[in-house]
N, CA, C and O of each residue as an XYZ file, in Angstrom:
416
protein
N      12.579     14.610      9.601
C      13.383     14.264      8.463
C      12.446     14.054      7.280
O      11.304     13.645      7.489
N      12.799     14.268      6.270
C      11.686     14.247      5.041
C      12.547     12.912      4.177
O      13.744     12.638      4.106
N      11.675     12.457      3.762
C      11.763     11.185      3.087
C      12.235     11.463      1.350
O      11.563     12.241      0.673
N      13.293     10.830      0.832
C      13.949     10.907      0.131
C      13.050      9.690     -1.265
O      12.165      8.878     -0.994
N      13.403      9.843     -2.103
C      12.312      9.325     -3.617
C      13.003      8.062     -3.188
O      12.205      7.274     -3.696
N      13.638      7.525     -2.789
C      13.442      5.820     -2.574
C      13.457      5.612     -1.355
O      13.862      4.490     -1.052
N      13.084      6.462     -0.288
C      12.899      5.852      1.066
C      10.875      5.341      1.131
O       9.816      5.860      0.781
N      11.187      4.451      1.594
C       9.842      3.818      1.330
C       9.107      3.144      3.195
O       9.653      2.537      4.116
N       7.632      3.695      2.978
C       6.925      3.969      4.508
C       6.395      2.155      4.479
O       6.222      1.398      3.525
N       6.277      1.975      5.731
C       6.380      0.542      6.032
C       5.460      0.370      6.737
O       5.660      0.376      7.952
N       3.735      0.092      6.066
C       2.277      0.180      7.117
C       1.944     -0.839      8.318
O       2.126     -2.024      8.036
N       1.619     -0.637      9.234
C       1.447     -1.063     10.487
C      -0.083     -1.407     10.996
O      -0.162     -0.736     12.025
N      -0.840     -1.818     10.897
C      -2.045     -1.739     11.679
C      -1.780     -1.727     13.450
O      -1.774     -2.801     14.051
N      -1.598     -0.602     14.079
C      -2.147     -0.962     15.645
C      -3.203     -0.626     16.233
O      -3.851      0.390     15.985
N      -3.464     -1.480     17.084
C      -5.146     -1.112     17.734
C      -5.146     -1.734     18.857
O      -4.414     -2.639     19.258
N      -6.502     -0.895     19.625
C      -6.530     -1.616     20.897
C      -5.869     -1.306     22.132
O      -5.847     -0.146     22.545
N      -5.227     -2.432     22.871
C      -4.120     -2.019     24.234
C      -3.161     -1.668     23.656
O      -2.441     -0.790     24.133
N      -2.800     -2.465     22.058
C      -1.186     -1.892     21.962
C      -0.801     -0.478     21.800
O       0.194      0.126     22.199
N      -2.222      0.054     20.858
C      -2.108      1.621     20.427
C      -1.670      2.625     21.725
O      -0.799      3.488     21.835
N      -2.888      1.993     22.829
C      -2.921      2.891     24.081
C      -2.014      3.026     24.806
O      -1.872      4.021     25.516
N      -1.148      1.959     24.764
C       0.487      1.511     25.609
C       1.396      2.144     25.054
O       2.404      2.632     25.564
N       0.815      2.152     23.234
C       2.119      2.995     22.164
C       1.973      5.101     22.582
O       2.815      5.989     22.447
N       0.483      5.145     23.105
C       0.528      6.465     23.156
C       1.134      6.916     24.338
O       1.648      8.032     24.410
N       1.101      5.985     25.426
C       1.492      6.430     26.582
C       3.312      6.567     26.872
O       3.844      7.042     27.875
N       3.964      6.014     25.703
C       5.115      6.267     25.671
C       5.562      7.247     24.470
O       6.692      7.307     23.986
N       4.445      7.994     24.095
C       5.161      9.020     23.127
C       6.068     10.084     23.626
O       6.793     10.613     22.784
N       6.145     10.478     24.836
C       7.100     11.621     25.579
C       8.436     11.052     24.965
O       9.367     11.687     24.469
N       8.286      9.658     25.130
C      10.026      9.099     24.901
C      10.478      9.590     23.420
O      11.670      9.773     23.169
N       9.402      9.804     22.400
C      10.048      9.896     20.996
C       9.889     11.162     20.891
O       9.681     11.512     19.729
N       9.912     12.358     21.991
C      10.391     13.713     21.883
C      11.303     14.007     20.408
O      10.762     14.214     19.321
N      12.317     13.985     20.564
C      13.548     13.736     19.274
C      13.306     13.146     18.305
O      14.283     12.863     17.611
N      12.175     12.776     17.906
C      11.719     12.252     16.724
C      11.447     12.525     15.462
O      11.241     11.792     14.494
N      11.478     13.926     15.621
C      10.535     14.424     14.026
C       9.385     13.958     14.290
O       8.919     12.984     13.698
N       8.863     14.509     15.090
C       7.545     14.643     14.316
C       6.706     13.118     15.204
O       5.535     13.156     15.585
N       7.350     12.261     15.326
C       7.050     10.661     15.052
C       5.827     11.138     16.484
O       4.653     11.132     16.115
N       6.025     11.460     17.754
C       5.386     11.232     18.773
C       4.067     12.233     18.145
O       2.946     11.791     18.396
N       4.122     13.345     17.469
C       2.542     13.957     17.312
C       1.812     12.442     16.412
O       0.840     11.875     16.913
N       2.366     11.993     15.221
C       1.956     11.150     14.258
C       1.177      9.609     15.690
O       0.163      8.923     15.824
N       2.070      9.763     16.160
C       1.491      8.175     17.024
C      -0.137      8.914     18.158
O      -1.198      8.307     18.305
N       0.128      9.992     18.625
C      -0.958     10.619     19.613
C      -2.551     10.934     18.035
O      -3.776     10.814     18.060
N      -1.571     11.334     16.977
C      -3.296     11.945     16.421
C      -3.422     10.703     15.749
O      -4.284     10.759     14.871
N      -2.812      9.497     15.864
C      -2.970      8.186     15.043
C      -4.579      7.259     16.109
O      -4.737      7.267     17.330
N      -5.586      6.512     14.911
C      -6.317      6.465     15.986
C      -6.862      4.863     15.260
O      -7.922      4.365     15.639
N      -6.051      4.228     14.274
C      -5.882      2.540     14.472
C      -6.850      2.267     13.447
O      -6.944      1.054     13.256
N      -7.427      2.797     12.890
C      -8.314      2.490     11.994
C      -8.097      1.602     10.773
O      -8.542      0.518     10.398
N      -6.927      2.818     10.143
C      -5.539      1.864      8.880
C      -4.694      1.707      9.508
O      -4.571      1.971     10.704
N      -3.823      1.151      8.647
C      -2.550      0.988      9.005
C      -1.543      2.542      8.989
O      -1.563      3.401      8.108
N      -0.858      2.537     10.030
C       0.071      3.232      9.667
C       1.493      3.098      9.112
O       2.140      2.058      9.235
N       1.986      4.279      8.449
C       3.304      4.029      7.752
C       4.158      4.366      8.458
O       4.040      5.501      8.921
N       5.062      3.764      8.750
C       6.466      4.676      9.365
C       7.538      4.128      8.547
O       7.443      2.967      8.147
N       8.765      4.998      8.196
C       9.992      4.730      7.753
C      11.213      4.706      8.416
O      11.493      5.406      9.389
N      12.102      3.706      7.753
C      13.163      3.060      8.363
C      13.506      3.759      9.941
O      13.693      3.045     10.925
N      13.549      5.139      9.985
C      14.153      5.831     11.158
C      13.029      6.149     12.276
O      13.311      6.310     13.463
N      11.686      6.221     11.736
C      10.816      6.023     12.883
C      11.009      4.850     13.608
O      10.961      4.788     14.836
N      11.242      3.853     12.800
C      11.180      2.011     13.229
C      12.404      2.170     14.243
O      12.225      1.673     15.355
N      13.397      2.683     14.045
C      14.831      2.609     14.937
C      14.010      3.380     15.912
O      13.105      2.673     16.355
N      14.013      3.977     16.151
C      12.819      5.169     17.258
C      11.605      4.113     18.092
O      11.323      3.969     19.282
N      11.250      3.692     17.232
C       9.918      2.846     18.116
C      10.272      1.712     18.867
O       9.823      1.442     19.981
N      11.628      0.627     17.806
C      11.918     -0.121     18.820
C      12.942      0.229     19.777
O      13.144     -0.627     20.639
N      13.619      1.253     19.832
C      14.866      1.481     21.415
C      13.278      2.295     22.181
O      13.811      2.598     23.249
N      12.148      2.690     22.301
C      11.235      3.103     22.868
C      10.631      1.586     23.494
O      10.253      1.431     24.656
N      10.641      0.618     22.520
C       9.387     -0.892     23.192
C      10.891     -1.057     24.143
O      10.950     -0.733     25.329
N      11.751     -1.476     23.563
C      13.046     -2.421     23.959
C      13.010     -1.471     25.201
O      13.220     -2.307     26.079
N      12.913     -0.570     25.696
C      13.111      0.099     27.159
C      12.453     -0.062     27.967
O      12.828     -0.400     29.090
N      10.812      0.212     27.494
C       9.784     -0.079     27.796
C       9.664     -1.537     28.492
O       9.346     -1.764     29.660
N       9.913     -2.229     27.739
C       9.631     -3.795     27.640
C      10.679     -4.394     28.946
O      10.309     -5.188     29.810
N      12.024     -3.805     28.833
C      13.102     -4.364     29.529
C      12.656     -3.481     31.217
O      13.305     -3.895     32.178
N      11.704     -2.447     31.482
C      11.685     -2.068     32.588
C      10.335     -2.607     33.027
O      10.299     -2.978     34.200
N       9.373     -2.708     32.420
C       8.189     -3.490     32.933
C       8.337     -4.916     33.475
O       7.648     -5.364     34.391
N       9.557     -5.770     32.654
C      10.158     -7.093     32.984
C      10.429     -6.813     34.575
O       9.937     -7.539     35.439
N      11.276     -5.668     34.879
C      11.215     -5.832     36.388
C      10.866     -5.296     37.210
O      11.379     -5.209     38.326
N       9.505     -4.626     36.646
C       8.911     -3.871     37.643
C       7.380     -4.614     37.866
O       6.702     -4.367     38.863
N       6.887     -5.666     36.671
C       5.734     -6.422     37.335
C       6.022     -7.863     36.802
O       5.185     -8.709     37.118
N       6.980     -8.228     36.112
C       7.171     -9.257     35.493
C       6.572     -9.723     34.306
O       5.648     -9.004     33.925
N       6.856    -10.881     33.480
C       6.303    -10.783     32.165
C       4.883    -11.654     32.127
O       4.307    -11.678     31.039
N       4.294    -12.355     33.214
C       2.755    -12.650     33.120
C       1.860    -11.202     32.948
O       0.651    -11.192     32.716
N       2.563    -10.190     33.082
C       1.687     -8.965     33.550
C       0.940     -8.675     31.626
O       1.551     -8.735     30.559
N      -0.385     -8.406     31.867
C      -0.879     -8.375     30.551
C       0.109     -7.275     29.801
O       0.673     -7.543     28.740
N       0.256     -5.938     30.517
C       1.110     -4.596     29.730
C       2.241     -5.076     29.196
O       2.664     -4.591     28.146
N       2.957     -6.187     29.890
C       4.040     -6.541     29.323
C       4.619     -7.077     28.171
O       5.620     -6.988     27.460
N       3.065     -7.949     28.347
C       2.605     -8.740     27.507
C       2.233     -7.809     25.742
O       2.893     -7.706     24.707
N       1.033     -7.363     26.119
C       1.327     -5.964     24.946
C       2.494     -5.976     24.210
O       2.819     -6.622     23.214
N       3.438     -4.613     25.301
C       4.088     -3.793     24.826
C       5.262     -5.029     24.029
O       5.756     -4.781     22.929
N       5.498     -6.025     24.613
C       6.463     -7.106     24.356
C       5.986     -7.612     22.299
O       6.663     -7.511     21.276
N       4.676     -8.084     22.520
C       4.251     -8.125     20.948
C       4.185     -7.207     20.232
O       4.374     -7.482     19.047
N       3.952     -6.009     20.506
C       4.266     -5.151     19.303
C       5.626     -4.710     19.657
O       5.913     -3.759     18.931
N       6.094     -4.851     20.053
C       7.753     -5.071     20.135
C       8.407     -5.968     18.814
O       9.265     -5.751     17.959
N       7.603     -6.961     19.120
C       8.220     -7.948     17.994
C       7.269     -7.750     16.626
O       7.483     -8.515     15.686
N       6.628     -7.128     16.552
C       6.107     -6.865     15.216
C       6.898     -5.871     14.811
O       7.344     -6.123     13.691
N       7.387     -4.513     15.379
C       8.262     -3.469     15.483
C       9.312     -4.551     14.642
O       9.412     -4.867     13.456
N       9.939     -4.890     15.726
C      11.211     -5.555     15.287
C      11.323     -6.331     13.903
O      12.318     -6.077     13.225
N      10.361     -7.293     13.395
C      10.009     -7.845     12.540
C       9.771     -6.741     10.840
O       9.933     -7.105      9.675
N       9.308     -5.246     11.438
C       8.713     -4.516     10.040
C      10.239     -3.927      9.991
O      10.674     -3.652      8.872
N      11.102     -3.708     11.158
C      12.254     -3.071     10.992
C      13.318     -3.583     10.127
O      13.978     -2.911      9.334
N      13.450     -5.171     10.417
C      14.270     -5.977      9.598
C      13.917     -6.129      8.382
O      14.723     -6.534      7.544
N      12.869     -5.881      8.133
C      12.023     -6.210      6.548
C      12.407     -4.889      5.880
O      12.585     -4.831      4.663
N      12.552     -3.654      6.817
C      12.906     -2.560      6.052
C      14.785     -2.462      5.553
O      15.296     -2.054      4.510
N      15.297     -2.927      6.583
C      17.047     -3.455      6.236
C      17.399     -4.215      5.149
O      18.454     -4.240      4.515
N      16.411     -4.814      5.019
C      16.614     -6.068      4.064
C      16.775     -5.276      2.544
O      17.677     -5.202      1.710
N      15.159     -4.638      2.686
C      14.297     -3.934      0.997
C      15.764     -2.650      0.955
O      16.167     -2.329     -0.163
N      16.235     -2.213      1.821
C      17.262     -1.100      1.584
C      18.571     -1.856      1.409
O      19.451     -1.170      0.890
N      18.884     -3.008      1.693
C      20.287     -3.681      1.015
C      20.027     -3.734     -0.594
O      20.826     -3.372     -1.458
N      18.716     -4.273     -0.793
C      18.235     -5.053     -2.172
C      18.018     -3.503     -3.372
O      17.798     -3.447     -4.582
N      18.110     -2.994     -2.870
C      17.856     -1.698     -3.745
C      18.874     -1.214     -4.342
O      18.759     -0.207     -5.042
């Protein structure tokens, strides 16, 4: 999808386990536009941008993620642990993007 003169990209810094946990679920954002090449050649240095519809994309990807690791090692498990915080950073840049698109 190509971004429209007031759709506006929303930067991310990930790094580390979360990046590596984020690459290992790129198959899931097949249907993405684009989003799963952008997360594999992404390599944490800056921040990255994603807009409003990547963010809907990344979190039903953690939120699946997150809700099947819960019962497949439980939530002491470090991966869970991960994928669960940038879950909520996800969730957190997503609402910030709902908000800036009411206010506009």
């Amino acid at each position: 999808m190509k971004p429209g003169s007031r759709d506006r990209s929303y930067p991310i810094l990930i790094t580390g386990q979360e990046l590596k946990e984020l690459k290992e679920l790129t198959y899931m954002m097949a249907e993405a536009f684009g989003l799963d090449g952008r997360v594999e050649r992404y390599q944490g240095k800056r921040p990255i941008g994603f807009y409003r519809w990547d963010l809907d994309c990344l979190e039903d990807v953690l939120s699946i993620s997150v809700d099947e690791l819960r019962g497949e090692v439980g939530e002491a498990s470090p991966r869970y642990q991960t994928l669960a915080n940038l879950s909520k950073r996800i969730k957190a840049l997503r609402s910030k993007a709902y908000r800036d698109m009411k206010t506009d």
